[in-house]
C-alpha positions as CSV (number, residue, x, y, z in Angstrom):
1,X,0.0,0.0,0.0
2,X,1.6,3.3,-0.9
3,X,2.0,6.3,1.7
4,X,-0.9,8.3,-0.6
5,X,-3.3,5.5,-0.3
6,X,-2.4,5.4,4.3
7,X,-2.3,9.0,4.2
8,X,-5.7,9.1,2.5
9,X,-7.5,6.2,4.8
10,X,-6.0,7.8,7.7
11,X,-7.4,11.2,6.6
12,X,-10.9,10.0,6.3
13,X,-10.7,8.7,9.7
14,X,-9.3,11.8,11.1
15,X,-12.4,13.4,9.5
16,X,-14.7,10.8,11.5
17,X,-13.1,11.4,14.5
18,X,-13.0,15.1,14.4
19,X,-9.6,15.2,15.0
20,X,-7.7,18.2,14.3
21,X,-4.2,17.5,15.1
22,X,-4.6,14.6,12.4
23,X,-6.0,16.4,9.6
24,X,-3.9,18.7,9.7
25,X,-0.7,16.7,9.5
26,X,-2.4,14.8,7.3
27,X,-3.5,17.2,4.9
28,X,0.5,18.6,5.2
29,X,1.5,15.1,4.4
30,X,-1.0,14.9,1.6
31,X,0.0,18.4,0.1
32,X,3.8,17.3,-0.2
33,X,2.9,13.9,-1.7
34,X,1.3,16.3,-4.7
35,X,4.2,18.5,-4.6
36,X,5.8,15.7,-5.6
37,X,4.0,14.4,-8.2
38,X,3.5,17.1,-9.7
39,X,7.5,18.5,-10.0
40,X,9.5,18.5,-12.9
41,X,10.2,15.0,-14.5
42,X,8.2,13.1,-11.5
43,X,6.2,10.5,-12.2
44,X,2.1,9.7,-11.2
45,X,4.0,6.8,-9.0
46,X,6.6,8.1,-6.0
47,X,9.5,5.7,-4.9
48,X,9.0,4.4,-1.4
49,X,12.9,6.3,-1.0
50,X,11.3,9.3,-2.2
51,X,8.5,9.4,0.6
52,X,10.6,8.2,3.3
53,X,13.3,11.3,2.4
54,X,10.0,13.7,2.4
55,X,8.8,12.3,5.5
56,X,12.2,12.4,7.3
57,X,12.2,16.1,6.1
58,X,8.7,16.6,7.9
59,X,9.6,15.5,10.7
60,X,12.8,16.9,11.3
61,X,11.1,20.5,10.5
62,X,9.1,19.5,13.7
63,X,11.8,18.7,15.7
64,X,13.6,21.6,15.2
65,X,10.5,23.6,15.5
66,X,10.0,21.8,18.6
67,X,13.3,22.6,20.2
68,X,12.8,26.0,19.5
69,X,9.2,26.7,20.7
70,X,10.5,24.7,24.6
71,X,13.8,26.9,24.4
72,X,11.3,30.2,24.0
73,X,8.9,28.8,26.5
74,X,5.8,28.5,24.3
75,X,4.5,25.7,25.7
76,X,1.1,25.9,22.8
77,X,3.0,26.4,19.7
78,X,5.4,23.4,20.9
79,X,2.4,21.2,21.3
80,X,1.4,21.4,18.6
81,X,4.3,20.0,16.9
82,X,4.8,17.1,19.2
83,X,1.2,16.1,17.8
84,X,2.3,16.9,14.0
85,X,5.2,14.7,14.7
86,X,3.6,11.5,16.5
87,X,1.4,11.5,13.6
88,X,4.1,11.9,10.8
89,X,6.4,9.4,12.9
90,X,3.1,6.4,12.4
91,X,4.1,6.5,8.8
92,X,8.0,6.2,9.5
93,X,9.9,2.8,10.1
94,X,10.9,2.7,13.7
95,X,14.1,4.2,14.4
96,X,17.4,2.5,15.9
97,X,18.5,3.1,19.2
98,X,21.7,4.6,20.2
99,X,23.2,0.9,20.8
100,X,21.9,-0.3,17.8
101,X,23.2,2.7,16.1
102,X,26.4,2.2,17.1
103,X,26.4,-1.6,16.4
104,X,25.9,-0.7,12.9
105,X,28.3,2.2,12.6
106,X,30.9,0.0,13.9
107,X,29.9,-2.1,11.4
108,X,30.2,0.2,8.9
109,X,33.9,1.4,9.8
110,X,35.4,-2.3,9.6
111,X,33.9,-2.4,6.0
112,X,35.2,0.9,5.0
113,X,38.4,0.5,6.8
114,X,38.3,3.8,8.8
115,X,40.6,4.6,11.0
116,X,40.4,8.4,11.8
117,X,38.2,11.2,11.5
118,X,39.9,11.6,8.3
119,X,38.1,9.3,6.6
120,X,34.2,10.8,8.3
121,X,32.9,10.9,4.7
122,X,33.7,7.4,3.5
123,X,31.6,6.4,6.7
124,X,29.2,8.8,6.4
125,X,28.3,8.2,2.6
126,X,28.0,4.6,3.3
127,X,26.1,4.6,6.4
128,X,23.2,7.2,5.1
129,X,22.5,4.8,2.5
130,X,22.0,1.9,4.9
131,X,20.5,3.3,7.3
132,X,18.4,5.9,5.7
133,X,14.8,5.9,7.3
134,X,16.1,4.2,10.2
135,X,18.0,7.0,12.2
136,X,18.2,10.4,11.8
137,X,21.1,11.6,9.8
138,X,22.4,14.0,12.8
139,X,22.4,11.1,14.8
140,X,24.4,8.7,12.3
141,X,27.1,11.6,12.4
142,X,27.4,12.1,15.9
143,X,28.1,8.3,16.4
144,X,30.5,8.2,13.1
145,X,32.7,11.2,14.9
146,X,32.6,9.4,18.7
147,X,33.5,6.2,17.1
148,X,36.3,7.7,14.9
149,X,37.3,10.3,17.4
């Protein structure tokens, strides 16, 4: 089932529910799934890597917006976004804990053959491929620099 067809079952259920916080994360998710298909050279059918990377960028928009809003004190506005981004984080694979992280970054090294921070972009080209959707990419490079370091 593609993300247009969840977004859109979700959405109608959302509507049943009354339930605002849903639509209108939804209706965001639904708008850049159009944007989408609708740029230049896109087709009427979007990759599955193509919605994770738009998803990812969703929710790291409310992340950031999030850390912002608790650093200001706005306790409403940050709210908000913690709802946006539970709802955008149902359509996301579940993401790798720090250990896991780590495991797989260490992984990662021995196959590349890094040895110092030197080589960071080896690592990191390799690792945002295979882990992409699975942990954030400020995350990946934060391990890749303690491991390295």
């Amino acid at each position: 089932m593609s993300l247009e067809t969840k977004v859109m079952e979700e959405l109608k259920t959302a509507m049943r529910a009354k339930d605002e916080a849903a639509l209108r994360t939804l209706r965001a998710i639904k708008a850049a799934i159009l944007i989408e298909k609708t740029s230049e050279g896109a087709t009427d059918v979007i990759p599955e890597a193509t919605e994770l990377k738009m998803l990812q960028k969703m929710a790291k928009q409310r992340r950031d917006s999030l850390d912002i809003f608790e650093k200001q004190n706005r306790e409403d506005l940050a709210a908000k976004e913690r709802e946006e981004l539970a709802i955008i984080e149902r359509f996301l694979p579940k993401q790798m804990t720090g250990e896991e992280l780590e495991t797989e970054v260490k992984a990662i090294i021995d196959q590349v053959g890094a040895k110092t921070a030197a080589d960071m972009g080896k690592v990191m080209g390799v690792a945002s491929k295979q882990l992409a959707g699975k942990a954030d990419g400020k995350a990946i490079s934060e391990t890749v620099k303690k491991l390295l370091a």
